[in-house]
N, CA, C and O atoms as CSV, one atom per row, in Angstrom:
chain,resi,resn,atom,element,x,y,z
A,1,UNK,N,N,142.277,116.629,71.917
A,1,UNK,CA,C,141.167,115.821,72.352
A,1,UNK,C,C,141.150,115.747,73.868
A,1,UNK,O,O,142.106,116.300,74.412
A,2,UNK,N,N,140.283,115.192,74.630
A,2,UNK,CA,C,140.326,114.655,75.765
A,2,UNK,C,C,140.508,113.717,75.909
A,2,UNK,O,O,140.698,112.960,74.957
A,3,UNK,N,N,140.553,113.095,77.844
A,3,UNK,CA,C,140.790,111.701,77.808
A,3,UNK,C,C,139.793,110.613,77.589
A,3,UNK,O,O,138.593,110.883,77.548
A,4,UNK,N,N,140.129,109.692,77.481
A,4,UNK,CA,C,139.816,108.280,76.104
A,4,UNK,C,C,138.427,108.325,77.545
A,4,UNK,O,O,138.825,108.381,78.709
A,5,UNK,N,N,137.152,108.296,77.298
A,5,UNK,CA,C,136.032,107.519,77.664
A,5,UNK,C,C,135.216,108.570,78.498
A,5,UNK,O,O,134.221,108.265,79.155
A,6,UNK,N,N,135.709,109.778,78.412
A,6,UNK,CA,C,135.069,111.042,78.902
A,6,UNK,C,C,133.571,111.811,77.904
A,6,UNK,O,O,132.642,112.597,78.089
A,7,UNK,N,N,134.012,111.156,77.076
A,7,UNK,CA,C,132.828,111.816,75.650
A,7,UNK,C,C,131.554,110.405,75.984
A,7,UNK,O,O,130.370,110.337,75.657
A,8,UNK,N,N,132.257,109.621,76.603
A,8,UNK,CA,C,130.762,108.240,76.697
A,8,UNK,C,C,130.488,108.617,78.212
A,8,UNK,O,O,129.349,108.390,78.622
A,9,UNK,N,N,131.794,109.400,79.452
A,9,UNK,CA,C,130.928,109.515,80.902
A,9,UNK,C,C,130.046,110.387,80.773
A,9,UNK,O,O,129.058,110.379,81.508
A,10,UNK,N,N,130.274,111.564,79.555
A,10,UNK,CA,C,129.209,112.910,79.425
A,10,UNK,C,C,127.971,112.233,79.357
A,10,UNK,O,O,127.117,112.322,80.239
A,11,UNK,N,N,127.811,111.298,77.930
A,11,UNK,CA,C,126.626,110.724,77.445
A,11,UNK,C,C,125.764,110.440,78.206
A,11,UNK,O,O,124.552,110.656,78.165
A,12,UNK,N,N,126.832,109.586,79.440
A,12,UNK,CA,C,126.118,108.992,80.126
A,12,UNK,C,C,125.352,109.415,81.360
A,12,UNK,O,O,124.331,108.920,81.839
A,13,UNK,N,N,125.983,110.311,81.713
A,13,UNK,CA,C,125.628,111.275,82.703
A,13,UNK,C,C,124.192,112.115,82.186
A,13,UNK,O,O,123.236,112.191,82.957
A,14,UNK,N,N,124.144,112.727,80.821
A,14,UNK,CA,C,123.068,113.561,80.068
A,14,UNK,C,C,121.899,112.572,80.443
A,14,UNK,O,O,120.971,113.028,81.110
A,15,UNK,N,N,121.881,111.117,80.019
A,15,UNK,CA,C,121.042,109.982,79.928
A,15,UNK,C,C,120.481,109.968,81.158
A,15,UNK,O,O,119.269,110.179,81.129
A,16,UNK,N,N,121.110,109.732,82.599
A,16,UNK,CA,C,120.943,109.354,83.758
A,16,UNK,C,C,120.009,110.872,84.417
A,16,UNK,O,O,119.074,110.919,85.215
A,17,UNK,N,N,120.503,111.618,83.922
A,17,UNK,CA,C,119.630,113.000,83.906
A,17,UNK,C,C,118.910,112.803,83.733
A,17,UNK,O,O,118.110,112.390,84.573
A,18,UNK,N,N,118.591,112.996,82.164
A,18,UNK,CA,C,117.232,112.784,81.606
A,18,UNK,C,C,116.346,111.740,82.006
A,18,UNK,O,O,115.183,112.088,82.213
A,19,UNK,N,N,116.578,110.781,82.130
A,19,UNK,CA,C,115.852,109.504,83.082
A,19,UNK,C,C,115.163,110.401,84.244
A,19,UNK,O,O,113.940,110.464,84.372
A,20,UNK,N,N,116.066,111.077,85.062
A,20,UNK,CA,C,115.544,111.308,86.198
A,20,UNK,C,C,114.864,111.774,86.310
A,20,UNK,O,O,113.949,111.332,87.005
A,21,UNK,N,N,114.766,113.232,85.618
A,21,UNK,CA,C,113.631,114.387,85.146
A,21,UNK,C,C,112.181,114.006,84.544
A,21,UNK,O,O,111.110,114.577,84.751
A,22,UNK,N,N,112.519,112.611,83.548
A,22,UNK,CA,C,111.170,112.149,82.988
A,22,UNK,C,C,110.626,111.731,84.254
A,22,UNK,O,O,109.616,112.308,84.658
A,23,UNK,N,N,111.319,110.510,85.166
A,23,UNK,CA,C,110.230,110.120,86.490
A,23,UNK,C,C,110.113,111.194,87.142
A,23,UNK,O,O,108.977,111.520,86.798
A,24,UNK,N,N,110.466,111.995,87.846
A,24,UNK,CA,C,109.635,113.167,88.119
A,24,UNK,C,C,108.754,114.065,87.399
A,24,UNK,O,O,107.966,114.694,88.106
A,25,UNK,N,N,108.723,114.210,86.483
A,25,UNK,CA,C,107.682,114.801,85.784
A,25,UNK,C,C,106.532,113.744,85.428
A,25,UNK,O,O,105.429,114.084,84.998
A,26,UNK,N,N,106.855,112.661,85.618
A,26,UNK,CA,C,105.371,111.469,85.360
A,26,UNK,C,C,105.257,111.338,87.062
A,26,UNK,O,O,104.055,111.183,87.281
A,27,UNK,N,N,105.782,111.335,87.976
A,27,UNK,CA,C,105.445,110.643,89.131
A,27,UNK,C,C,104.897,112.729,89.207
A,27,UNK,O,O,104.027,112.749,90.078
A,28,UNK,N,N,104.990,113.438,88.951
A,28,UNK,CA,C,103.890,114.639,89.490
A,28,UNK,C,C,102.974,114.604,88.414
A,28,UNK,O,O,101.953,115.164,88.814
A,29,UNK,N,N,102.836,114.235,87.281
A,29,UNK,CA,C,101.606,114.305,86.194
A,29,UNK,C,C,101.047,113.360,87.130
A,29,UNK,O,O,99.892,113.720,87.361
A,30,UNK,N,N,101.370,112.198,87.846
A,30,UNK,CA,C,100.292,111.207,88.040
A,30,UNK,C,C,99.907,111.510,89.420
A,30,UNK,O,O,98.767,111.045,89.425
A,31,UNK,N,N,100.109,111.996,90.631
A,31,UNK,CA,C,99.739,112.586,91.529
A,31,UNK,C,C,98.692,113.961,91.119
A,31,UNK,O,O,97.892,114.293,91.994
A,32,UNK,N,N,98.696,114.804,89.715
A,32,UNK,CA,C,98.498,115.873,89.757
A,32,UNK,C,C,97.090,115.548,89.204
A,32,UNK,O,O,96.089,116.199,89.501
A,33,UNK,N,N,97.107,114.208,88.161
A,33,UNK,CA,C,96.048,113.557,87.904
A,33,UNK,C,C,94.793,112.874,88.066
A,33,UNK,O,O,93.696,113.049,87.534
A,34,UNK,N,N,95.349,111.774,89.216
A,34,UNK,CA,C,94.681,111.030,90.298
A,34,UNK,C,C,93.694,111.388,90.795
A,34,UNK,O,O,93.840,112.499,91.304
A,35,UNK,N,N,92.441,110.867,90.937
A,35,UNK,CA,C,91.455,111.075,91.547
A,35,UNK,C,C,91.455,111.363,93.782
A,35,UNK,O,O,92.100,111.226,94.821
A,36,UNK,N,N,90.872,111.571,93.500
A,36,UNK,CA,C,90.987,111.878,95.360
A,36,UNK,C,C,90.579,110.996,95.939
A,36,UNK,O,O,89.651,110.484,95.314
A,37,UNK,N,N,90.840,110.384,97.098
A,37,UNK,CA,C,90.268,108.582,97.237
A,37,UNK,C,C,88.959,109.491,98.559
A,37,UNK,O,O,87.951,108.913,98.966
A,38,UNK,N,N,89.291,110.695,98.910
A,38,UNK,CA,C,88.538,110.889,100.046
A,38,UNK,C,C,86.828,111.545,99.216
A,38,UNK,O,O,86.816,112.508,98.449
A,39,UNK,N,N,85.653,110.807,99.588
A,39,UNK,CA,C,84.370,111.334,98.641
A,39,UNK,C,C,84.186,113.136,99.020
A,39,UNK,O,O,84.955,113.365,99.954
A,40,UNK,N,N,83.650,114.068,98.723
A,40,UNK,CA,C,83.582,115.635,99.067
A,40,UNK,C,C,82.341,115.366,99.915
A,40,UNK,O,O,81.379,114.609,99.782
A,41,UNK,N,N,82.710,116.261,100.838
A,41,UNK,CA,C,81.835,116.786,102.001
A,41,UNK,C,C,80.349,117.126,101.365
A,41,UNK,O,O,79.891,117.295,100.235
A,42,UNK,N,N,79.769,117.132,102.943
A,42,UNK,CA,C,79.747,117.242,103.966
A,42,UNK,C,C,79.588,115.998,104.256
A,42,UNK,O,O,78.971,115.128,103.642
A,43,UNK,N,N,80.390,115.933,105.582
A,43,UNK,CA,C,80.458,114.569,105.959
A,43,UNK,C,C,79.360,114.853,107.448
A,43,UNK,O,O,79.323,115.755,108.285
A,44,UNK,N,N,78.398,113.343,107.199
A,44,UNK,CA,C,77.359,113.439,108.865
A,44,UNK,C,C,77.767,111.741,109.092
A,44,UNK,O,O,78.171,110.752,108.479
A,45,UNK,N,N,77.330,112.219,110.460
A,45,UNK,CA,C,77.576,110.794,111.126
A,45,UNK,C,C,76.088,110.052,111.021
A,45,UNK,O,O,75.081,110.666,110.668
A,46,UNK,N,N,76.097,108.839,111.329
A,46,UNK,CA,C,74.470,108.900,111.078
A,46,UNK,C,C,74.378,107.579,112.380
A,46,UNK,O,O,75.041,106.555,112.220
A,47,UNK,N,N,73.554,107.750,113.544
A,47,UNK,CA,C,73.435,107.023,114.520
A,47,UNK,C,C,72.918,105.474,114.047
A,47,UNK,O,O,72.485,105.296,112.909
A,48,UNK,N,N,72.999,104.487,114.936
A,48,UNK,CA,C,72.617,103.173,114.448
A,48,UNK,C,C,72.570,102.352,115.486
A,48,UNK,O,O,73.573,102.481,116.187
A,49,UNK,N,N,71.713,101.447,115.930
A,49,UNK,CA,C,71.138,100.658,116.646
A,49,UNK,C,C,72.472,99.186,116.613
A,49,UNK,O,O,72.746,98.523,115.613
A,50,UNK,N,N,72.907,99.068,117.599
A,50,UNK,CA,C,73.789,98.368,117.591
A,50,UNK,C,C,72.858,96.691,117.792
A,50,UNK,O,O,73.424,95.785,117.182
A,51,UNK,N,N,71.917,96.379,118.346
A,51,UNK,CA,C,71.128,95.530,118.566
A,51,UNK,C,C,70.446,94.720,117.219
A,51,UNK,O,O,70.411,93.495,117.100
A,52,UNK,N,N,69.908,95.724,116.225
A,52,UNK,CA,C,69.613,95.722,115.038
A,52,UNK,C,C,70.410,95.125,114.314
A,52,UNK,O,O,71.510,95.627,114.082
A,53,UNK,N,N,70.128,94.199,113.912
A,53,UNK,CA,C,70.811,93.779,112.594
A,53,UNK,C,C,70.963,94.308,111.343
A,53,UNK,O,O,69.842,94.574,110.908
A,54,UNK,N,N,71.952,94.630,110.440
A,54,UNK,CA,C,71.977,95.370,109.331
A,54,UNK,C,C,71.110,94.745,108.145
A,54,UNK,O,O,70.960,93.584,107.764
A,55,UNK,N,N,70.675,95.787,107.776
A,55,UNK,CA,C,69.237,95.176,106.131
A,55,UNK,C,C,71.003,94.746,105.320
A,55,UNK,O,O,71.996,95.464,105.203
A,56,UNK,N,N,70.797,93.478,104.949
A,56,UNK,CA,C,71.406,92.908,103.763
A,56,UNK,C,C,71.110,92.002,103.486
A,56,UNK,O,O,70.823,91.055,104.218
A,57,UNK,N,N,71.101,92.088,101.768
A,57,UNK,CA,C,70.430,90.903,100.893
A,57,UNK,C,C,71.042,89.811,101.490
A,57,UNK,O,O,72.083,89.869,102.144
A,58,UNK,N,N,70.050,88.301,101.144
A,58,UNK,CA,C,70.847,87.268,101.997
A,58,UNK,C,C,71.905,86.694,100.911
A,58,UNK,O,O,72.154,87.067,99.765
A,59,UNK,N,N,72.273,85.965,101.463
A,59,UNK,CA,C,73.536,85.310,100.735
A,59,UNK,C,C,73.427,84.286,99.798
A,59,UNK,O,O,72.530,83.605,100.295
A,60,UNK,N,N,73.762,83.731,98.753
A,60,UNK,CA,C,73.655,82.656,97.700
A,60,UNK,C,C,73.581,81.457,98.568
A,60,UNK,O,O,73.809,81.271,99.763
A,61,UNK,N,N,73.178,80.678,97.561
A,61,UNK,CA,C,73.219,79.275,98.082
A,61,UNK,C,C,73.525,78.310,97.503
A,61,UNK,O,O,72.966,78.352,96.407
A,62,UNK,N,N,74.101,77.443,97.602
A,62,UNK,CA,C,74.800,76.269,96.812
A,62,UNK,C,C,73.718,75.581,96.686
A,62,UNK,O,O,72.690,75.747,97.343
A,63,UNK,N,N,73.979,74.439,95.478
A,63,UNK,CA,C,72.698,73.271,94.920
A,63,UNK,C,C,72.457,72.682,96.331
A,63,UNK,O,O,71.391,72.605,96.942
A,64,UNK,N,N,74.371,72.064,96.913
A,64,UNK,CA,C,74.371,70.929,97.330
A,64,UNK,C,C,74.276,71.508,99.011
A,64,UNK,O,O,74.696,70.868,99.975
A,65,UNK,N,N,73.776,72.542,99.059
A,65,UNK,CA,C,73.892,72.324,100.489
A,65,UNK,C,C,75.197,72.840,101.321
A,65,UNK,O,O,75.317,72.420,102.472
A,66,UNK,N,N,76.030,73.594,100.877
A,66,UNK,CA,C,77.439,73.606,101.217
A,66,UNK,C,C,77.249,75.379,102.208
A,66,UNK,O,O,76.096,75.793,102.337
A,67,UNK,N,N,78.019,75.944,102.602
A,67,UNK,CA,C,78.483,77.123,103.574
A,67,UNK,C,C,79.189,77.676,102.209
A,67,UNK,O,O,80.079,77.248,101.475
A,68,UNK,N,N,78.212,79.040,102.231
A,68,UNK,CA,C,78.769,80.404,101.023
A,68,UNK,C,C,79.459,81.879,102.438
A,68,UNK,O,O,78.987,82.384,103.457
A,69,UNK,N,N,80.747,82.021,101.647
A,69,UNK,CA,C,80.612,83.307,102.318
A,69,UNK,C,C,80.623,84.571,101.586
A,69,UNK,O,O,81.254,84.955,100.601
A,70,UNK,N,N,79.488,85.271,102.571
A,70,UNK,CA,C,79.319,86.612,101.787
A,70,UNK,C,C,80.654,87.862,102.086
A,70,UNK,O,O,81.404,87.958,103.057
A,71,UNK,N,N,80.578,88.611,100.985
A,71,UNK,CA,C,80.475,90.238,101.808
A,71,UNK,C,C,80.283,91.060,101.078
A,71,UNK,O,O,80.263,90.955,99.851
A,72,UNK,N,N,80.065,92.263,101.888
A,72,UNK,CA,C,79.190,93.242,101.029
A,72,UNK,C,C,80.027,94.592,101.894
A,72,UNK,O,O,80.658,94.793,102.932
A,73,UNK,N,N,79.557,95.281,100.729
A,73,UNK,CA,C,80.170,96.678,100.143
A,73,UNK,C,C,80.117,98.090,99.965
A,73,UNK,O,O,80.651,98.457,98.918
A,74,UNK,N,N,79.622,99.013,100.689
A,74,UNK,CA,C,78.543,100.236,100.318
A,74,UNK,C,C,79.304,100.835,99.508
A,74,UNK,O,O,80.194,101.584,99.911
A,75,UNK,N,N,79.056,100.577,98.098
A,75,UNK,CA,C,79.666,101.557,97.209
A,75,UNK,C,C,79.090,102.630,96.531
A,75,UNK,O,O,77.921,102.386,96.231
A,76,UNK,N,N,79.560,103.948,96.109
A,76,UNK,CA,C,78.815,104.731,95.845
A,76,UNK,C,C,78.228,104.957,94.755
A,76,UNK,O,O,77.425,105.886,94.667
């Protein structure tokens, strides 16, 4: 035989492996997955009147009279 607790360091070692290999193979499935946060081209700049105030809907309003704060979002 071998010595006494070498058949549980193997085990344990196989385990700590295998652990490792699964998070790398999920941490690249989920990178490989993931959507792209950047939108696809072509990207334009588009000039704007700094004086101008931006068109946005106005803001809610309380019954009583109270200060709402907005914000808003250009989502695509």
């Amino acid at each position: 035989m071998g010595v006494p607790g070498e058949r549980r360091r193997r085990m344990w070692r196989r385990v700590m492996v295998g652990w490792a290999l699964l998070v790398a193979v999920a941490g690249g499935l989920t990178l490989w997955m993931q959507d792209s946060p950047e939108p696809r081209g072509p990207y334009v700049w588009q000039r704007t009147d700094p004086d101008e105030p931006p068109d946005l809907p106005p803001c809610p309003t309380t019954g009583e009279g109270g200060t709402v704060s907005c914000a808003y979002a250009d989502l695509p």
